[in-house]
MARTORKE-568426 format. One record per atom (N, C-alpha, C): x, y, z; residue number from 0; residue in one letter; atom name. Coordinates in Angstrom, 3 decimals. Layout:
# residues N
R        px        py        pz    n  res  atom
R         X         Y         Z  NUM    a    CA
...
***
This chain:
# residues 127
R        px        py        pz    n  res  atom
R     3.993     6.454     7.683    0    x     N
R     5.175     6.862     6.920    0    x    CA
R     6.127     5.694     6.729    0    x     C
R     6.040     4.499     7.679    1    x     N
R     6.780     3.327     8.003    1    x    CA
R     6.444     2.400     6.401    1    x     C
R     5.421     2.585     5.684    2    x     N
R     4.884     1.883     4.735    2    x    CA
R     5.678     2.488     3.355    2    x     C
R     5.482     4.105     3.067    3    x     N
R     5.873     4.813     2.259    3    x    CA
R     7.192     4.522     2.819    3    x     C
R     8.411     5.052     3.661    4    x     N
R     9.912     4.690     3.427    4    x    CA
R     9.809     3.490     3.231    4    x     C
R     9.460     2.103     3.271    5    x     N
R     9.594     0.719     3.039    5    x    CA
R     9.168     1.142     0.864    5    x     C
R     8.494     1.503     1.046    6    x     N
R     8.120     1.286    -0.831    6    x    CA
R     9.478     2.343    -1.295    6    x     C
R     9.607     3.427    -0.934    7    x     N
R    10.921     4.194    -1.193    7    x    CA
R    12.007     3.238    -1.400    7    x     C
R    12.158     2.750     0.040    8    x     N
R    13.737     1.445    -0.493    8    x    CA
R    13.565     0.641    -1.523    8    x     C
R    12.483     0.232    -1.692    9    x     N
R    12.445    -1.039    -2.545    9    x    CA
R    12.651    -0.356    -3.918    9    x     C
R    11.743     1.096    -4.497   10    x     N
R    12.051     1.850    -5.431   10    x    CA
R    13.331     1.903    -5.769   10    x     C
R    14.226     2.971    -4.266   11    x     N
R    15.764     3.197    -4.918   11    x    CA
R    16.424     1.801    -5.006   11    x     C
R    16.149     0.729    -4.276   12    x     N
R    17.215    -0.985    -4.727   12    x    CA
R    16.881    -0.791    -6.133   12    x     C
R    15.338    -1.037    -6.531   13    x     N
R    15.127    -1.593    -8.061   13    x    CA
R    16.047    -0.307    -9.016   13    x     C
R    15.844     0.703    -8.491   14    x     N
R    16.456     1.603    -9.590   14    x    CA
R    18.011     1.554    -9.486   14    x     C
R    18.795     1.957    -8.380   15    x     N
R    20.223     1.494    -7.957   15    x    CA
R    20.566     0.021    -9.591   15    x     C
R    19.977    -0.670    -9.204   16    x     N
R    20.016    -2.446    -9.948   16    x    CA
R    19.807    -1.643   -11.304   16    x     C
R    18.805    -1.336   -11.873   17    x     N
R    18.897    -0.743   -13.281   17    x    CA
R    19.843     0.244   -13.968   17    x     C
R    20.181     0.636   -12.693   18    x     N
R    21.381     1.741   -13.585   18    x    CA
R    22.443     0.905   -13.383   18    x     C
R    22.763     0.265   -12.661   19    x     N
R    24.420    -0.406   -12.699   19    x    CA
R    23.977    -1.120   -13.956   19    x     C
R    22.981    -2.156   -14.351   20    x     N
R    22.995    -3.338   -15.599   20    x    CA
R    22.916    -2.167   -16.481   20    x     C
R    22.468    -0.836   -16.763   21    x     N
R    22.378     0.195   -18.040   21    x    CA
R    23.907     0.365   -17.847   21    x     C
R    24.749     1.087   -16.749   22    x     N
R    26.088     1.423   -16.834   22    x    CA
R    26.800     0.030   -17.111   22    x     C
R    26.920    -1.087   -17.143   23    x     N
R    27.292    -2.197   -17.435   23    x    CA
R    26.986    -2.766   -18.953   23    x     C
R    26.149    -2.318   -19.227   24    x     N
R    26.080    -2.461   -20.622   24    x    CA
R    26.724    -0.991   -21.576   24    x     C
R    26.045     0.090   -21.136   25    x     N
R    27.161     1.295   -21.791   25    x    CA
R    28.212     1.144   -21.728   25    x     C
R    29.186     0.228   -20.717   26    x     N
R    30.629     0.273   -20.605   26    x    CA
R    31.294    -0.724   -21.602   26    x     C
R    30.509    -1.974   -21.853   27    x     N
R    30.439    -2.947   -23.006   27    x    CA
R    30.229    -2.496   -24.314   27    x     C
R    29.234    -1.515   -24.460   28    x     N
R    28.806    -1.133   -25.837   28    x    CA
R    30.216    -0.252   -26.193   28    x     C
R    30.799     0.646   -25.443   29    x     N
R    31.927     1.474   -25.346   29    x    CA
R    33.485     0.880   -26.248   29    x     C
R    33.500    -0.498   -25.393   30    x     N
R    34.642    -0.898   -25.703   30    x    CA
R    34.948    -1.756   -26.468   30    x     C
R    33.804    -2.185   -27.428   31    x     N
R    33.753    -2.628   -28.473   31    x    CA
R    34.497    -1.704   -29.800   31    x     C
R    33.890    -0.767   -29.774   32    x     N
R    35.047    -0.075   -30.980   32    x    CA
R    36.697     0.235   -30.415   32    x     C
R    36.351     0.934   -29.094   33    x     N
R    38.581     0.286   -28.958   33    x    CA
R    39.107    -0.649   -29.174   33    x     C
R    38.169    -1.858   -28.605   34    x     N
R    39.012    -2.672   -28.413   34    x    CA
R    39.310    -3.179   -30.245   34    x     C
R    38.266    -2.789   -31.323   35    x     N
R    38.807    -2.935   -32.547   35    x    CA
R    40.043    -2.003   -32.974   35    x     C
R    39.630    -0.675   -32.351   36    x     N
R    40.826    -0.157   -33.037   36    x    CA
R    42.109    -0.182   -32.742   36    x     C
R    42.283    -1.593   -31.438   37    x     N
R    43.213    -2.124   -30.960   37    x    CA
R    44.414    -2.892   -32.089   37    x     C
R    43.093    -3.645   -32.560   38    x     N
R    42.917    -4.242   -33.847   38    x    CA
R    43.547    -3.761   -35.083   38    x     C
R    43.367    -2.969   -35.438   39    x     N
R    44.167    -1.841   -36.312   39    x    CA
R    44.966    -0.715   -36.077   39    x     C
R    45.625    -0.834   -35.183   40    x     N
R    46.657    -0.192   -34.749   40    x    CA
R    46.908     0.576   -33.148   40    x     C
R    45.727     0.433   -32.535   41    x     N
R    45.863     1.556   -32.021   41    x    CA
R    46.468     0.707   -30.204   41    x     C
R    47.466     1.371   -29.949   42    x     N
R    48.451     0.521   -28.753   42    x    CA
R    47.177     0.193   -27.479   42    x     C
R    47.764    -0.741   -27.112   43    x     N
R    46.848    -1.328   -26.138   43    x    CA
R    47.092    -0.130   -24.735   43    x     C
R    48.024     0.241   -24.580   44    x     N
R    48.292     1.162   -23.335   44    x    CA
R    47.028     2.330   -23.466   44    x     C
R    47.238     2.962   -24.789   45    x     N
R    46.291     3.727   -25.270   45    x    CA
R    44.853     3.895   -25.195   45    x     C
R    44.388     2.455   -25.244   46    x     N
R    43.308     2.041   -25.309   46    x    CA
R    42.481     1.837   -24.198   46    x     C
R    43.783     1.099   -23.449   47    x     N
R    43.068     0.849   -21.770   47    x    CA
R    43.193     2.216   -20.946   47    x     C
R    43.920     3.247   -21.694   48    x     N
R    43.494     4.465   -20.609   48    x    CA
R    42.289     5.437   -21.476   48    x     C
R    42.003     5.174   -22.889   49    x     N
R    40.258     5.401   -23.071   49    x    CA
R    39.416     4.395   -22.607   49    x     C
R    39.419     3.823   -22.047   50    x     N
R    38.710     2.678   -21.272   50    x    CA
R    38.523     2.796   -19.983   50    x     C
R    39.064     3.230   -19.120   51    x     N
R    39.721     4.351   -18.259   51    x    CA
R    38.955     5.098   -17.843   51    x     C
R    39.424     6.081   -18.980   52    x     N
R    38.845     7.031   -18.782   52    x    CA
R    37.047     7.146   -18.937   52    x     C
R    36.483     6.639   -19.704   53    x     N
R    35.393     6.411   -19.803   53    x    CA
R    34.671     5.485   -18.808   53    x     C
R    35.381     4.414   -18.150   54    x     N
R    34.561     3.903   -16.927   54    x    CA
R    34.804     5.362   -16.312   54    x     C
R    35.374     5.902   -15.326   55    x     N
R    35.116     7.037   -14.570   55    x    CA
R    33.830     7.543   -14.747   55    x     C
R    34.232     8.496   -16.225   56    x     N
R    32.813     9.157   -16.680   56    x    CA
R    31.687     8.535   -16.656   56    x     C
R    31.875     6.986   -16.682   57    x     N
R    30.271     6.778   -16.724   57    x    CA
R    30.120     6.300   -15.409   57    x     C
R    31.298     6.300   -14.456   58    x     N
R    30.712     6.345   -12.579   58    x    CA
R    30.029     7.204   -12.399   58    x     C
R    30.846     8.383   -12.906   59    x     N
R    30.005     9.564   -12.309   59    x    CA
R    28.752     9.980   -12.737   59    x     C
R    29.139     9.711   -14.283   60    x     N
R    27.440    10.274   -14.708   60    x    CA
R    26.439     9.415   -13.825   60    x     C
R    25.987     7.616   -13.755   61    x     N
R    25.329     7.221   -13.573   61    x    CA
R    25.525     7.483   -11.681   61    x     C
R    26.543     7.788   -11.328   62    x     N
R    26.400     7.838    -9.585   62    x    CA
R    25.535     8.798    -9.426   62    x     C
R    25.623     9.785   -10.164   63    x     N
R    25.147    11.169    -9.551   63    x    CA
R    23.317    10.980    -9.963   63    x     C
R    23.318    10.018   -11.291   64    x     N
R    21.912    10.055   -11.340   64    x    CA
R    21.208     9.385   -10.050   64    x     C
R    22.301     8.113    -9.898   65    x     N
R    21.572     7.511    -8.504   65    x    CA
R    21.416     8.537    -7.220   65    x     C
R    22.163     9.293    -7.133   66    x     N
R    22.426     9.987    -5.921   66    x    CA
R    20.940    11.383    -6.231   66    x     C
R    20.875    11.994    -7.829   67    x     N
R    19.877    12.792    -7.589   67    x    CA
R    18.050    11.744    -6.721   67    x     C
R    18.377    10.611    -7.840   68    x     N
R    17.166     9.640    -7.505   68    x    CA
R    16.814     9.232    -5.904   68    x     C
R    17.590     9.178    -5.519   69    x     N
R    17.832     8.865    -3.660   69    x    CA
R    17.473     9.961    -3.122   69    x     C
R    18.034    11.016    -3.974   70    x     N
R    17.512    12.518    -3.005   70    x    CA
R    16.216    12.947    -3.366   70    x     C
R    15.267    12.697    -4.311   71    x     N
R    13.975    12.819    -4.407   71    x    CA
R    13.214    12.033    -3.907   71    x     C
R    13.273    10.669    -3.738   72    x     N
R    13.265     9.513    -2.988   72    x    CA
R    12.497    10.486    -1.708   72    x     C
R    13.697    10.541    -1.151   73    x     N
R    13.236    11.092     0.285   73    x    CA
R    12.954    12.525     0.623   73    x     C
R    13.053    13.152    -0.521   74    x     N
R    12.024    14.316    -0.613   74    x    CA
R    10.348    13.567    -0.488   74    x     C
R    10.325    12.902    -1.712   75    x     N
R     8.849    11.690    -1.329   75    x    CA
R     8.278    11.587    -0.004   75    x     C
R     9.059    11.095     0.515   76    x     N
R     9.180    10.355     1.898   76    x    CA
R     8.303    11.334     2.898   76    x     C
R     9.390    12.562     2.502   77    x     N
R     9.314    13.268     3.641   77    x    CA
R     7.926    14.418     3.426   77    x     C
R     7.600    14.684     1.895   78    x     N
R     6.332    15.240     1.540   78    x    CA
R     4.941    14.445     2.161   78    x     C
R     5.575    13.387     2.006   79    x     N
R     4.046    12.085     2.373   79    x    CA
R     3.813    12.487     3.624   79    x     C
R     4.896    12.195     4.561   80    x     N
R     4.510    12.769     5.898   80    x    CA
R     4.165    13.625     6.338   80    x     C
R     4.637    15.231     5.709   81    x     N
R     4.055    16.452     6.004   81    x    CA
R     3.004    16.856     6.048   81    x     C
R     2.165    15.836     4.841   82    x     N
R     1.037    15.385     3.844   82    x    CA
R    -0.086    14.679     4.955   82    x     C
R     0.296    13.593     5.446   83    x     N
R     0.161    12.456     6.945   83    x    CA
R     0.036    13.637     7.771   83    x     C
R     0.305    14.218     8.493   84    x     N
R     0.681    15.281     9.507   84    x    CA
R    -0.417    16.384     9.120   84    x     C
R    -0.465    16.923     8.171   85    x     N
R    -1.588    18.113     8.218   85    x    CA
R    -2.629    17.684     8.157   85    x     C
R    -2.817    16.025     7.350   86    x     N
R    -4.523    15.478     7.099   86    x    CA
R    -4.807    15.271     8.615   86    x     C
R    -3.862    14.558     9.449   87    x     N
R    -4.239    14.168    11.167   87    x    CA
R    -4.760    15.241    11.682   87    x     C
R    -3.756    16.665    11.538   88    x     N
R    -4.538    17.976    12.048   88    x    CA
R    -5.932    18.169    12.005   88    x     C
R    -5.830    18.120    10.303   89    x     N
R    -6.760    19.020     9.716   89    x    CA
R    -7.929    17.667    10.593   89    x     C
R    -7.711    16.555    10.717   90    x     N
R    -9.242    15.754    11.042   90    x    CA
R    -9.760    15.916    12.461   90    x     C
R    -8.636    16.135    12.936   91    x     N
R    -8.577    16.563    14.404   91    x    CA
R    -9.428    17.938    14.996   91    x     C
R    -9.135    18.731    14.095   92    x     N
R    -9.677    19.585    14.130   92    x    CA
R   -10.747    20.415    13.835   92    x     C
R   -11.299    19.216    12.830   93    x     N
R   -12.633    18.946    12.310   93    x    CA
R   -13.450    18.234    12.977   93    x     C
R   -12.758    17.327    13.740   94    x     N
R   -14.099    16.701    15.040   94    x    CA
R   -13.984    17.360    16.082   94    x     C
R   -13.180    18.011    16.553   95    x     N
R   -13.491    19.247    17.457   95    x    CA
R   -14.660    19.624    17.292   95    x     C
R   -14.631    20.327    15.871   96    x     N
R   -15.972    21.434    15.124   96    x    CA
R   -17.072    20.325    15.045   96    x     C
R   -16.876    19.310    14.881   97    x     N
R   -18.469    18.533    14.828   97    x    CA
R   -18.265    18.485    16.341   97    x     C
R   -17.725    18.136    17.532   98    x     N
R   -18.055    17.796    18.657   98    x    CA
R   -18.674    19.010    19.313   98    x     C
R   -18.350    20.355    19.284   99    x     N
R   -18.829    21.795    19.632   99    x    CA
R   -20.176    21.700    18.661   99    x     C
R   -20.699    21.666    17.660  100    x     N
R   -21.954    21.446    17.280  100    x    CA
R   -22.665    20.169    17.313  100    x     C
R   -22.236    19.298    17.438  101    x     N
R   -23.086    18.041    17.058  101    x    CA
R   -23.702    18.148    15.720  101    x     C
R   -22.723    18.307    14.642  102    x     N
R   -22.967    17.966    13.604  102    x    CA
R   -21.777    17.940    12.718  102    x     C
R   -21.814    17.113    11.810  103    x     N
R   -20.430    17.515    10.584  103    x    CA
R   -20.557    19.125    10.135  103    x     C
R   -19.640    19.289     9.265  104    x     N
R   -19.007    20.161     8.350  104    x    CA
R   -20.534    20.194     7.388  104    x     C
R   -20.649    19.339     7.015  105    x     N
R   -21.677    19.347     5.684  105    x    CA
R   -23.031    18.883     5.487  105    x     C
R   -22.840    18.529     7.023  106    x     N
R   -24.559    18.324     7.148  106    x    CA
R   -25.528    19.737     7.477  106    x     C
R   -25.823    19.902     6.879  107    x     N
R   -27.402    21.059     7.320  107    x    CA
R   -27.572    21.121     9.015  107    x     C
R   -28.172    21.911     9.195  108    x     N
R   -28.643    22.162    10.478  108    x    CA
R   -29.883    21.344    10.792  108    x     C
R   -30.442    20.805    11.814  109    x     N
R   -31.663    20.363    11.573  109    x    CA
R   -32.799    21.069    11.583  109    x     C
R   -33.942    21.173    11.073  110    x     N
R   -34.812    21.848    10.492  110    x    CA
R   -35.826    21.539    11.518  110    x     C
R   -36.242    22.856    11.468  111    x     N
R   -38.184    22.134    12.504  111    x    CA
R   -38.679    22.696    11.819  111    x     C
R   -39.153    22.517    10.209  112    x     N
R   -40.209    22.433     9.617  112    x    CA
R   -40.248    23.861     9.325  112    x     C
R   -41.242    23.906     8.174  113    x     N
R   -41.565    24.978     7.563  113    x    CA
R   -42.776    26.115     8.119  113    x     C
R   -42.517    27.407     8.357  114    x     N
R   -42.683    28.070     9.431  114    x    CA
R   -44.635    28.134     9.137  114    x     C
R   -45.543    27.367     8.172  115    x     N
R   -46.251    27.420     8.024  115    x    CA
R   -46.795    26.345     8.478  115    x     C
R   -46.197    24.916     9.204  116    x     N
R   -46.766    24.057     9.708  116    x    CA
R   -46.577    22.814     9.064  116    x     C
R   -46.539    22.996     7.655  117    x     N
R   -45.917    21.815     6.882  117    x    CA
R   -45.030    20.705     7.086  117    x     C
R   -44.970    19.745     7.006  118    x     N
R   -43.803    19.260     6.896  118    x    CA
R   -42.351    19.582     5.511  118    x     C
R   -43.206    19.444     4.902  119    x     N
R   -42.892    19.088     3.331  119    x    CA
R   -42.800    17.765     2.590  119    x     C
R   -43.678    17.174     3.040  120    x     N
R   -43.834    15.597     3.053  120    x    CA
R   -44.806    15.484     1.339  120    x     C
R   -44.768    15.007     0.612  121    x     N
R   -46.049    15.080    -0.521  121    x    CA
R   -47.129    14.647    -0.224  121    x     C
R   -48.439    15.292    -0.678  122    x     N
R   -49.477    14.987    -0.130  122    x    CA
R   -50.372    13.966    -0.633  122    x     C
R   -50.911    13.375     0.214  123    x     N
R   -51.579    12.139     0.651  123    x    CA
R   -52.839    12.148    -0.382  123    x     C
R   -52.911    11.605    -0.913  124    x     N
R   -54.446    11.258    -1.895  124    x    CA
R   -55.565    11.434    -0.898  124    x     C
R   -55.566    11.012    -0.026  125    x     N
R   -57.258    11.302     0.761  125    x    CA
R   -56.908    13.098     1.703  125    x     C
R   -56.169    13.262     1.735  126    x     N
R   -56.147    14.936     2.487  126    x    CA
R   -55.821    15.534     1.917  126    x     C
***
């Protein structure tokens, strides 16, 4: 499970890193038209509290995506192991069953031949 949470972190860093440079660029793409309609009239006080206001909104939108992503993350995590945990059972408990027979799951029983004496071998050109 030490392998899977190690690939998990590295997942949520790389994704964490992609949404801040996506929210870092949405916040740029944003304030390009205020800051024009700064330009044509519109008061700078005005402007920097739609600016404002829209960083917030896009904390939250993109926090919460990080925060759903982190929480499936380790839903992952924690499925793998449950996952880890029943295969150990389940093998465990399958060499039990071969150790009480001396045989696997899927091997046949061994055979002593066909009740007529045969082997079942194909037969020999001279007999």
């Amino acid at each position: 499970n030490d392998t899977v949470s190690r690939f998990n972190e590295y997942v949520q860093s790389s994704f964490r890193n992609g949404i801040a440079t996506v929210e870092k660029l949405h916040q740029s793409a944003v304030e390009i038209p205020i800051n024009m309609a700064t330009q044509v009239g519109l008061p700078r006080d005005k402007a920097n509290l739609i600016k404002d206001t829209h960083r917030r909104i896009l904390k939250d939108v993109y926090g919460t995506v990080c925060g759903a992503n982190e929480e499936i993350g380790a839903l992952v995590v924690q499925q793998v192991g449950e996952l880890r945990k029943l295969a150990a059972d389940l093998g465990a408990s399958r060499a039990g069953a071969v150790s009480k027979t001396g045989r696997g799951k899927n091997r046949p029983p061994a055979s002593k031949g066909p009740a007529s004496g045969k082997t079942g071998a194909p037969p020999t050109q001279g007999g």
